[in-house]
TORKOL-4160 file (C-alpha; in steps of 0.2 Angstrom, whole numbers, padded with zeros to 4 digits, m for minus):
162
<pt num="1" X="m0313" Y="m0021" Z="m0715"/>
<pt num="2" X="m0333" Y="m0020" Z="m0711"/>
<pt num="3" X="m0342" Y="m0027" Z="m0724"/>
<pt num="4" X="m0362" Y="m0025" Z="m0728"/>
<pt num="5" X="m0375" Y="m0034" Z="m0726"/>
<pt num="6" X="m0395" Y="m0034" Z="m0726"/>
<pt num="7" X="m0403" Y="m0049" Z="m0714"/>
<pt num="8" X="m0419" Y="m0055" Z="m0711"/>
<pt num="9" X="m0425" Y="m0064" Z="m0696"/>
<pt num="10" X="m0439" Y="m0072" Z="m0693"/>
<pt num="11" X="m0451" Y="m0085" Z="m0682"/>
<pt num="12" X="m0449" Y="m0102" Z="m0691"/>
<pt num="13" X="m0463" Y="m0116" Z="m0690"/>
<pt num="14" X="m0458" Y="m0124" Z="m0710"/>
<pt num="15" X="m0440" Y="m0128" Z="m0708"/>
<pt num="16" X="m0443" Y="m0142" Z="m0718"/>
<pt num="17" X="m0453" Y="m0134" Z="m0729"/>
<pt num="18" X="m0439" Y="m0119" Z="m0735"/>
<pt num="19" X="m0425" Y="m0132" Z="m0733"/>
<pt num="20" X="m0435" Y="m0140" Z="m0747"/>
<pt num="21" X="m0437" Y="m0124" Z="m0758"/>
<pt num="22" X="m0417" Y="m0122" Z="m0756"/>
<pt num="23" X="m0412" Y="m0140" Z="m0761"/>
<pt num="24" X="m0423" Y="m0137" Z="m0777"/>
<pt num="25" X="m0415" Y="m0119" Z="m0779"/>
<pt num="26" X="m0397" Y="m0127" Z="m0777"/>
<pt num="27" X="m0392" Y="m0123" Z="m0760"/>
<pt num="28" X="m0375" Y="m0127" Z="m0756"/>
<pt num="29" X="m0379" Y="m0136" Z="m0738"/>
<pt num="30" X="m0361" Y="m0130" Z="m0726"/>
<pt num="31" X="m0366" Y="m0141" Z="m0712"/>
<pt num="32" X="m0376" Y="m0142" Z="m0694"/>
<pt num="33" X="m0364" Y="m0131" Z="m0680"/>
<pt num="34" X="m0369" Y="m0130" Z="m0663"/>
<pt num="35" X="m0366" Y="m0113" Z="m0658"/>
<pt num="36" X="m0363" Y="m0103" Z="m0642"/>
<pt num="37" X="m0364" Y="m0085" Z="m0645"/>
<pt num="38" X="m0359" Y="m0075" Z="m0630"/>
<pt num="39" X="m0362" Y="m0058" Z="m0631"/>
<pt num="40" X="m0353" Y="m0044" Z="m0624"/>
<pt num="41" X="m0356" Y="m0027" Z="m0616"/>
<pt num="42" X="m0349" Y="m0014" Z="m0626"/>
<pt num="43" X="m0352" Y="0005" Z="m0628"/>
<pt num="44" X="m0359" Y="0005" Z="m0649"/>
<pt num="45" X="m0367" Y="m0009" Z="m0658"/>
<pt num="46" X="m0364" Y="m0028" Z="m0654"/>
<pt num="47" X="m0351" Y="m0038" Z="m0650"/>
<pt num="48" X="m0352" Y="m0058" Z="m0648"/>
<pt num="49" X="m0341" Y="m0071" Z="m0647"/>
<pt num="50" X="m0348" Y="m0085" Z="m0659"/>
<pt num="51" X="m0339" Y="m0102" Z="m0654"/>
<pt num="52" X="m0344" Y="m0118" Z="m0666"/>
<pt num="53" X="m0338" Y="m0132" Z="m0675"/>
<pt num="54" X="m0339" Y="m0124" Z="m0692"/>
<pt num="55" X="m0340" Y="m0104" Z="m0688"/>
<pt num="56" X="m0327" Y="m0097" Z="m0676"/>
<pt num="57" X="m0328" Y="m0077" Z="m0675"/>
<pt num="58" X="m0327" Y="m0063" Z="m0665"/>
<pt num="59" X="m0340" Y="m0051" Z="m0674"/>
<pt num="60" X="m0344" Y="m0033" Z="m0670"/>
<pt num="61" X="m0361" Y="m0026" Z="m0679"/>
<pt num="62" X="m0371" Y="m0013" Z="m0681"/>
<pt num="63" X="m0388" Y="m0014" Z="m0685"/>
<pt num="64" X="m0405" Y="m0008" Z="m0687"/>
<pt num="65" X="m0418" Y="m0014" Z="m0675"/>
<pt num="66" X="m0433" Y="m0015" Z="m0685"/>
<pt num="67" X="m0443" Y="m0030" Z="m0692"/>
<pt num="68" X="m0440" Y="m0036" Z="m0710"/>
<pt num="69" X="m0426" Y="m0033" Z="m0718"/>
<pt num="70" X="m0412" Y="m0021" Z="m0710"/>
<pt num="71" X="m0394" Y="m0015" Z="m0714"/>
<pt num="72" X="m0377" Y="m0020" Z="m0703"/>
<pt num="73" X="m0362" Y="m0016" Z="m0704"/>
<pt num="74" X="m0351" Y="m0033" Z="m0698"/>
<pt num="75" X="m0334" Y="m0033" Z="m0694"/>
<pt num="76" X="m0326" Y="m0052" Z="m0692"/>
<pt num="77" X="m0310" Y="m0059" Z="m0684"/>
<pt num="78" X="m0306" Y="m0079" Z="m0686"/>
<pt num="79" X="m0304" Y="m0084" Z="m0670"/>
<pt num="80" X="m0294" Y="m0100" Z="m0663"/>
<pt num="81" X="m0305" Y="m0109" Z="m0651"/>
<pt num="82" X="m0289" Y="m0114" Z="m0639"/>
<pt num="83" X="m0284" Y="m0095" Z="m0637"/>
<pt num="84" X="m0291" Y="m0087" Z="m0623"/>
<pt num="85" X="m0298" Y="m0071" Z="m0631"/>
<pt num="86" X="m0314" Y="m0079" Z="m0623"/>
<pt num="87" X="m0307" Y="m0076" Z="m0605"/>
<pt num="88" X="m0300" Y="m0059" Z="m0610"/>
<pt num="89" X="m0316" Y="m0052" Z="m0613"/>
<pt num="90" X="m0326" Y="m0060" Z="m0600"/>
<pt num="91" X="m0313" Y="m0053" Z="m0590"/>
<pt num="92" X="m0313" Y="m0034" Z="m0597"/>
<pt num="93" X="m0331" Y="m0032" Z="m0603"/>
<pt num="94" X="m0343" Y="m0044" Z="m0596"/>
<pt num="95" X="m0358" Y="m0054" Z="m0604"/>
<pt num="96" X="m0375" Y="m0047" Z="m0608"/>
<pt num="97" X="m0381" Y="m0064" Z="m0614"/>
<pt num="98" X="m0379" Y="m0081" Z="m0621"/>
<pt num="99" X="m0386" Y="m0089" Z="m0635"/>
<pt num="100" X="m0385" Y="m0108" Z="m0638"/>
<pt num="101" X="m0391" Y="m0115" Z="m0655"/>
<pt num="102" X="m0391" Y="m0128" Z="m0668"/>
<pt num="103" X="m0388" Y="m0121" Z="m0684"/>
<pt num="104" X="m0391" Y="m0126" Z="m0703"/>
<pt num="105" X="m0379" Y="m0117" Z="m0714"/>
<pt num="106" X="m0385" Y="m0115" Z="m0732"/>
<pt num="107" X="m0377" Y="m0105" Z="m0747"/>
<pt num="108" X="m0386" Y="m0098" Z="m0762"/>
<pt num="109" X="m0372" Y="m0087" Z="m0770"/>
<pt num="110" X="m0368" Y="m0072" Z="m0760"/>
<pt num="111" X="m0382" Y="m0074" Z="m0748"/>
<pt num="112" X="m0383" Y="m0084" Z="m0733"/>
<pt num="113" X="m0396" Y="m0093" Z="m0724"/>
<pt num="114" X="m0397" Y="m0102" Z="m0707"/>
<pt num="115" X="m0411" Y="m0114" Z="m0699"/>
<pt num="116" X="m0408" Y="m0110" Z="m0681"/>
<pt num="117" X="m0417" Y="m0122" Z="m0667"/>
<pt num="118" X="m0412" Y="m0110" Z="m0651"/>
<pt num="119" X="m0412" Y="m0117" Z="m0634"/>
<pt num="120" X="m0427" Y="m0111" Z="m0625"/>
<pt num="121" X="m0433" Y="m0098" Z="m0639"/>
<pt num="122" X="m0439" Y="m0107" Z="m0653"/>
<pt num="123" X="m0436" Y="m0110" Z="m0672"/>
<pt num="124" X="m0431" Y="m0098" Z="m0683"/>
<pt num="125" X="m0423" Y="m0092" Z="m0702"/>
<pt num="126" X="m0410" Y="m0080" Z="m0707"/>
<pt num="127" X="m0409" Y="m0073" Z="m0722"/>
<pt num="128" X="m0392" Y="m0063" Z="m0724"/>
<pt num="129" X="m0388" Y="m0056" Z="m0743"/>
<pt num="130" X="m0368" Y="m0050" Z="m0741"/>
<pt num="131" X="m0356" Y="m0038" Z="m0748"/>
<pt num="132" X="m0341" Y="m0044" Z="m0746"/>
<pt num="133" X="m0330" Y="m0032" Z="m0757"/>
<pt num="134" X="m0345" Y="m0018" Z="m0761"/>
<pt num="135" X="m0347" Y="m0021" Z="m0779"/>
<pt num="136" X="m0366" Y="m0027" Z="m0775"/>
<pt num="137" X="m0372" Y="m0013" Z="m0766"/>
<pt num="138" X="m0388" Y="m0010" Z="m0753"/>
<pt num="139" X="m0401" Y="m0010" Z="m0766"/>
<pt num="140" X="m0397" Y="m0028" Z="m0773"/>
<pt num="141" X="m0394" Y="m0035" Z="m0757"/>
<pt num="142" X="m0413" Y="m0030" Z="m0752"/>
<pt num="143" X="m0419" Y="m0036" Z="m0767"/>
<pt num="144" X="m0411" Y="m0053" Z="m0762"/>
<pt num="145" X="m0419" Y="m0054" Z="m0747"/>
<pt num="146" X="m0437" Y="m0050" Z="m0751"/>
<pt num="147" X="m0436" Y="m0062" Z="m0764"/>
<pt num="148" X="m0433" Y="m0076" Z="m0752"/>
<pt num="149" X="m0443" Y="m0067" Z="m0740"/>
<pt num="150" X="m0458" Y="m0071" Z="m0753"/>
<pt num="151" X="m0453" Y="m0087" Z="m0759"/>
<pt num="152" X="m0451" Y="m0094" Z="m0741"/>
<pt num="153" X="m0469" Y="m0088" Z="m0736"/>
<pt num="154" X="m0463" Y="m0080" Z="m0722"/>
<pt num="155" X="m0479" Y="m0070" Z="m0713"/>
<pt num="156" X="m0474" Y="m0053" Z="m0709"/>
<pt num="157" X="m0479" Y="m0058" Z="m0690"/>
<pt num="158" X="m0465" Y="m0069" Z="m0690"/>
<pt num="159" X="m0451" Y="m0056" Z="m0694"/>
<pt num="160" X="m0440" Y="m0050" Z="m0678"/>
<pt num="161" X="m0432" Y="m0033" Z="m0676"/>
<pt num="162" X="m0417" Y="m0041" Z="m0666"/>
């Protein structure tokens, strides 16, 4: 069952700076997880393969491509890293691209945050407020975002549309 979210994502020069500002606001710290997300050609949306050492998923989204924060509409399946879904859709859909990253998984609550050092891109953070079961709703999970979008300092030059 899709669930919603609203992200934000953004260029990243203090790392060290918002990991500070979550270990004081009681981030729960899930770990570091080089990931390779391949991604997929498909017909509607996005479709990536995200293979890691914490996070295993086959995700399909839809999403807004505008700068600051934007609506998606995420669809997750646990993957098993032995099983050869990754060869299946190589084989039947082909890859658009590859991402390779280190990753910093944070929790505050329902919203999610990543410190992302991507291979030949940069630094960056995520901000992703979830709803999981629909009982937060759109509005709150803006709000969510744009409060850490301001307490993070984040300069609106930063923020990415993909």
């Amino acid at each position: 069952m899709p669930h919603l979210n609203v992200e934000i994502k953004a260029r990243c020069t203090n790392q060290d700076d918002i990991r500070g500002i979550m270990q004081s606001h009681g981030a729960n710290f899930k770990g570091t997880d080089h990931q390779i997300d391949t991604y997929f050609n498909v017909y509607s949306g996005r479709l990536k393969l995200r293979e890691g050492n914490i996070e295993n998923y086959l995700i399909h989204y839809e999403r807004e491509n505008i700068e600051g924060p934007k609506q998606s509409h995420v669809t997750l399946f646990t993957s098993d890293p032995g099983s050869t879904l990754k060869e299946i859709l190589l084989t039947s859909l082909g890859v658009l691209t590859v991402v390779d990253k280190q990753r910093e998984i944070y929790f505050i609550e329902n919203v999610k945050f990543h410190l992302d050092t991507v291979s030949g891109l940069g630094t960056f953070v995520e901000i992703e407020a979830i709803d999981k079961n629909g009982d937060i709703g759109k509005d709150r999970l803006l709000e969510q975002c744009e409060h850490y979008l301001k307490l993070f300092a984040i300069p609106t030059a930063n923020l990415l549309a993909d």
